[in-house]
C-alpha positions as CSV (number, residue, x, y, z in Angstrom):
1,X,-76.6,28.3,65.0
2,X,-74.4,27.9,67.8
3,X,-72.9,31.4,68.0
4,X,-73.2,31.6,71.6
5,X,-70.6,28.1,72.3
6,X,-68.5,29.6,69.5
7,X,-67.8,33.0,71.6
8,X,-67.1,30.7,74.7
9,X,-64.1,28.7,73.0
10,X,-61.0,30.4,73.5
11,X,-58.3,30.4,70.4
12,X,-54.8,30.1,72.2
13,X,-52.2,31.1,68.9
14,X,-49.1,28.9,68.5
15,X,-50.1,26.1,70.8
16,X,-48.8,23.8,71.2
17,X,-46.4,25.1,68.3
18,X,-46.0,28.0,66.2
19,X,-48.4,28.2,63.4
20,X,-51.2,26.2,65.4
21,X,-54.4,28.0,66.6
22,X,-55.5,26.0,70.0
23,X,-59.3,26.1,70.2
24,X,-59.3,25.7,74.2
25,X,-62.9,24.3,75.8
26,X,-62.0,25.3,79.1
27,X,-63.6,28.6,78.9
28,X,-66.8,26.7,77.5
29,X,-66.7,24.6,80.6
30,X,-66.1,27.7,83.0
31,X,-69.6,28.5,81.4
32,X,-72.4,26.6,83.1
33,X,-75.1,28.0,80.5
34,X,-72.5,27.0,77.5
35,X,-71.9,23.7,79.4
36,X,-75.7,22.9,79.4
37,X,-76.4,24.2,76.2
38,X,-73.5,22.1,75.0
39,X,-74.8,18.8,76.4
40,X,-78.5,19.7,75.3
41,X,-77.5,20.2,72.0
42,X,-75.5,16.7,72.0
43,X,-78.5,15.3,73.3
44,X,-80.9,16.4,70.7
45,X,-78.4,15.1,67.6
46,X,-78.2,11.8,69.3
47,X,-80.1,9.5,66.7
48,X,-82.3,6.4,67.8
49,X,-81.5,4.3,71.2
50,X,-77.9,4.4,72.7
51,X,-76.7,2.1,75.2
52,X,-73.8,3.3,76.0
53,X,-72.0,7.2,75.4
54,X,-68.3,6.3,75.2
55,X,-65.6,9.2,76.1
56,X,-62.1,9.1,74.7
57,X,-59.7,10.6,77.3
58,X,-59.8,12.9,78.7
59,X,-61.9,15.7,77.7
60,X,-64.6,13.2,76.1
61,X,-65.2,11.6,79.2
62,X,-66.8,15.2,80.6
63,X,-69.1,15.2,77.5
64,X,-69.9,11.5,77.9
65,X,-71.2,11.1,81.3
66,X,-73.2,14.4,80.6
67,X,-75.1,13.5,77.7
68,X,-75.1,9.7,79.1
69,X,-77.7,11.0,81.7
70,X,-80.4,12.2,79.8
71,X,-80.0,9.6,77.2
72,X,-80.4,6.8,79.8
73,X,-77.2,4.8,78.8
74,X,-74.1,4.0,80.5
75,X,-70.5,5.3,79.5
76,X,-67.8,3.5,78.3
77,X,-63.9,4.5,79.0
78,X,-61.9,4.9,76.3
79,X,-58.2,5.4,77.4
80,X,-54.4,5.7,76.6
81,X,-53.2,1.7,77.0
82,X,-51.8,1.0,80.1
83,X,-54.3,3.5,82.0
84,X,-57.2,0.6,82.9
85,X,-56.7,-1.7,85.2
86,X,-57.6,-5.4,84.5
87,X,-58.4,-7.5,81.1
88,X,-58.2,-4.9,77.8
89,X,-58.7,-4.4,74.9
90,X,-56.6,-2.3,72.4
91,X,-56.0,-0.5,69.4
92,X,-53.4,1.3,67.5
93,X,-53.2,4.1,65.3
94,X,-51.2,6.6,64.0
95,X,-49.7,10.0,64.7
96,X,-48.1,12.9,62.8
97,X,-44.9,11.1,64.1
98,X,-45.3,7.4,65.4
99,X,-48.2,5.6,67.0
100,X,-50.0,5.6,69.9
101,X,-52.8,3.1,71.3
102,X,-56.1,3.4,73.0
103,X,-58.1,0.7,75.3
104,X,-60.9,-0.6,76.9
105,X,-61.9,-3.0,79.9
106,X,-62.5,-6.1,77.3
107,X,-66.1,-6.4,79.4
108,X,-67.5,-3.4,79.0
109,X,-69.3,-3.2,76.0
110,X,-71.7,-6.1,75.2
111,X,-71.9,-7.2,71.5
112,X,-75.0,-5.8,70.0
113,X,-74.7,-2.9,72.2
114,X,-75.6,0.3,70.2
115,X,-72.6,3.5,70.8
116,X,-72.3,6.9,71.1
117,X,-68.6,7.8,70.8
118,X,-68.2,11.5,71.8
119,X,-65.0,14.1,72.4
120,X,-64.8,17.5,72.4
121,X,-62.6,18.0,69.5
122,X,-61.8,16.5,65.9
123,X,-58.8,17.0,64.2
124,X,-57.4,14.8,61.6
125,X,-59.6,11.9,63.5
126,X,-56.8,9.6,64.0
127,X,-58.0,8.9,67.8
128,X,-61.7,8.6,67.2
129,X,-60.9,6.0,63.9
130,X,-59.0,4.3,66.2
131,X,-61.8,4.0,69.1
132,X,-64.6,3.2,66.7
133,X,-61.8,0.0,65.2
134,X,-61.9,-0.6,69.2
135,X,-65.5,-0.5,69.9
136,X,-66.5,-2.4,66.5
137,X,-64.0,-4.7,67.9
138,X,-65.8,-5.2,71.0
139,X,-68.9,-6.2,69.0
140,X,-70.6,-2.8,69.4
141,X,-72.9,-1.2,66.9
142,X,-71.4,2.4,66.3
143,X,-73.0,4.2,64.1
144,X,-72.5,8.0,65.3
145,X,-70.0,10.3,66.5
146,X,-70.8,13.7,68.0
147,X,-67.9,16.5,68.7
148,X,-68.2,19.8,70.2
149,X,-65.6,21.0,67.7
150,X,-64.8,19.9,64.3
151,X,-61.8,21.5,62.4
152,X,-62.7,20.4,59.1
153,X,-60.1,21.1,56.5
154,X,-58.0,18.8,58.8
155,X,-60.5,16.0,57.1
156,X,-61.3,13.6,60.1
157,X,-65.0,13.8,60.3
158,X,-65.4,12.9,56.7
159,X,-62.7,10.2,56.9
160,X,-65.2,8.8,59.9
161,X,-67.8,9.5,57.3
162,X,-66.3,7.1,54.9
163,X,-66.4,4.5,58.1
164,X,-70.2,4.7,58.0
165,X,-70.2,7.3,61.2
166,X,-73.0,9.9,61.1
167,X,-70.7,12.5,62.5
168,X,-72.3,15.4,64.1
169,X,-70.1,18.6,65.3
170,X,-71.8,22.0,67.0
171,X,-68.5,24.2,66.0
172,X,-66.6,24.4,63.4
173,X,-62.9,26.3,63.0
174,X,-62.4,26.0,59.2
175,X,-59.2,27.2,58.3
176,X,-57.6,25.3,61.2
């Protein structure tokens, strides 16, 4: 059904190393029809009201404030610690080799407050496990995720599935 954002994704091979097929967005955002039809298409698979759309750096936050628009709802930072500046929040989570940890402004999400948490991609869904942990932690209620690509034999939008996420993606790269 979404043909059309498919032939605007560009597949970079061996990047960033060999064996790795990099599926680029920047030709989808060079694209103002595939950029609208991208956030139109978020838009409609949002389910029920949303206060808030939150982004996970970088990419995400383009996709956020987009869809936060029509949807009515602020958006919510989510960045690499150390990025934000005053009170935080923060969560760890794992890598293919280490850890890494993402934050918030401690105020910005009300408890009760009901989540979107969008980014353009998901992989193995380490990151976006990691900011729903954060969110949850906040108080929020987060009950979707929405991705403009899913590569699904790397398994993270079932392991967000597992989590109770309704996870919605308009590509997918299987294979990848």
């Amino acid at each position: 059904m979404n043909d059309d954002l498919t032939a605007l994704i560009r597949t970079i091979p061996d990047f960033p190393k060999p064996g790795i097929a990099f599926r680029d967005i920047t030709t989808l955002l060079l694209s103002p029809a595939g950029l609208a039809a991208t956030v139109e298409r978020l838009v409609l698979a949002t389910r029920g009201r949303v206060d808030l759309v939150a982004g996970i750096e970088a990419r995400g936050f383009l996709f956020a404030a987009a869809v936060a628009v029509p949807l009515n709802a602020g958006v919510l930072l989510i960045r690499k610690d150390g990025k934000l500046p005053g009170a935080t929040i923060a969560e760890d989570y794992a890598l293919e080799y280490g850890q890494d940890r993402i934050a918030m402004h401690a105020d910005a999400c009300a408890p009760g407050a009901r989540v979107l948490l969008i980014d353009d991609l998901i992989a193995t869904g380490g990151t976006a496990r990691a900011a729903v942990r954060l969110l949850r932690k906040a108080g929020a209620v987060v009950e979707q995720a929405q991705f403009v690509v899913d590569l699904p034999d790397l398994g993270g939008a079932d392991r967000l599935r597992a989590e109770g996420i309704a996870v919605d993606a308009l590509v997918a790269f299987p294979g990848d």
